[in-house]
C-alpha positions in Angstrom: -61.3 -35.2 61.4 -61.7 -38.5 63.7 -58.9 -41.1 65.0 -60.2 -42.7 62.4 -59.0 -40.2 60.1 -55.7 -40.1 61.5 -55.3 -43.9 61.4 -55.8 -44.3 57.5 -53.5 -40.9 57.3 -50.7 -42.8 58.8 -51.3 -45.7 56.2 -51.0 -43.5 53.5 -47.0 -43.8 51.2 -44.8 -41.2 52.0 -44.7 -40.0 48.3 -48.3 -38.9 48.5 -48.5 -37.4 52.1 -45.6 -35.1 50.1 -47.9 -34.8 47.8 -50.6 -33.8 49.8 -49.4 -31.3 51.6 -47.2 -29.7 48.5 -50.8 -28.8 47.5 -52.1 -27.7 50.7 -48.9 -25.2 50.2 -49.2 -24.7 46.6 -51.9 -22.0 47.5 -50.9 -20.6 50.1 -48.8 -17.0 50.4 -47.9 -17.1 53.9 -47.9 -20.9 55.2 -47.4 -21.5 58.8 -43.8 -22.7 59.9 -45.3 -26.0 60.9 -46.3 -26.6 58.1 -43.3 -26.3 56.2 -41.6 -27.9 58.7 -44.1 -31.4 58.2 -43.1 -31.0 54.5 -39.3 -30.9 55.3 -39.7 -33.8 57.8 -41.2 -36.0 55.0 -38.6 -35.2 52.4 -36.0 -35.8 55.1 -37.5 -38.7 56.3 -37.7 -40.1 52.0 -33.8 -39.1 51.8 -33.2 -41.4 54.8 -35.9 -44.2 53.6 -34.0 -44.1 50.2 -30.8 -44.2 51.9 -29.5 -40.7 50.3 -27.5 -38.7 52.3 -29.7 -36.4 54.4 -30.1 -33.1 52.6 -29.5 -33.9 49.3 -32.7 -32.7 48.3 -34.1 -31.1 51.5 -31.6 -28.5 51.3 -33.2 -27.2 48.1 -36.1 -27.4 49.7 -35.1 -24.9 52.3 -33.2 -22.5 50.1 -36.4 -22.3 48.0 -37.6 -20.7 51.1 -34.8 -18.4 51.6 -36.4 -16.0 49.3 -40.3 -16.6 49.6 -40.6 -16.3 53.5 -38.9 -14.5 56.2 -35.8 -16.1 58.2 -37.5 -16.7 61.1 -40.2 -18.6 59.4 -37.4 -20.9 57.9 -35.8 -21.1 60.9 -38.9 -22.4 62.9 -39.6 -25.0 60.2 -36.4 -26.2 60.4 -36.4 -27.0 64.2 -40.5 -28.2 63.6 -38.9 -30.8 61.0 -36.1 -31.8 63.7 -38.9 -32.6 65.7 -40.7 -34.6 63.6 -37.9 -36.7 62.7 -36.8 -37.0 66.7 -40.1 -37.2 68.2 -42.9 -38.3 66.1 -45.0 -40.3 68.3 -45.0 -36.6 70.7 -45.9 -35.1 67.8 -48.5 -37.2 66.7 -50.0 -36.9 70.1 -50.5 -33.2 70.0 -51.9 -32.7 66.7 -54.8 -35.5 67.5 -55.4 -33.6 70.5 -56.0 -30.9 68.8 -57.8 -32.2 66.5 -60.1 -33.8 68.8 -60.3 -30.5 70.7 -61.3 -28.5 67.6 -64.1 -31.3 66.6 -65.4 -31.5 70.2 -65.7 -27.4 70.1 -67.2 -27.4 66.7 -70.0 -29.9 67.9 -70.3 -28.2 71.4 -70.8 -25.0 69.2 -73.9 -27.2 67.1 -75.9 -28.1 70.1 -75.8 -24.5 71.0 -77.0 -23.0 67.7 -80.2 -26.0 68.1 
């Protein structure tokens, strides 16, 4: 993935970046509490854009989890979400760094195999 990537990511509607990643999720047994907590953040962050009180969605959201994943799993999400919502520009920052250090080790690793 390149910034430029990231740039047309960030113009994409909040409906299908929910979208997106419900899928990336759909497969999945054992997601990552990031993960989780992105999808939270954007279903938080649509209940706030649409001017419904904050959780009156979410919250099923989360107690969907209850039963699929272990607590502290849910509880990590939760506070990733938080962060989102609170710091998005920080958190922006760190996933195009890594990112851009997984593409620049997966090249580095190409010129080696030549």
């Amino acid at each position: 993935m390149t910034e430029k990537d990231l740039a047309e990511l960030q113009n994409i509607p909040v409906e299908e970046r929910i979208k997106r990643i419900e899928k990336l999720l759909d497969g999945k047994e054992s997601p990552r509490a990031f993960e989780l907590g992105l999808l939270l953040a954007l279903k938080m962050g649509q209940e706030i854009r649409d001017k419904k009180p904050l959780g009156s969605e979410s919250s099923e959201l989360v107690a969907s989890w209850s039963g699929k994943y272990p607590e502290s799993v849910v509880e990590e999400a939760i506070a990733s979400a938080k962060q989102f919502l609170l710091h998005p520009a920080k958190i922006a920052e760190q996933i195009k760094a890594g990112i851009l250090s997984r593409n620049n080790e997966e090249y580095k690793g190409e010129e080696n195999a030549e």
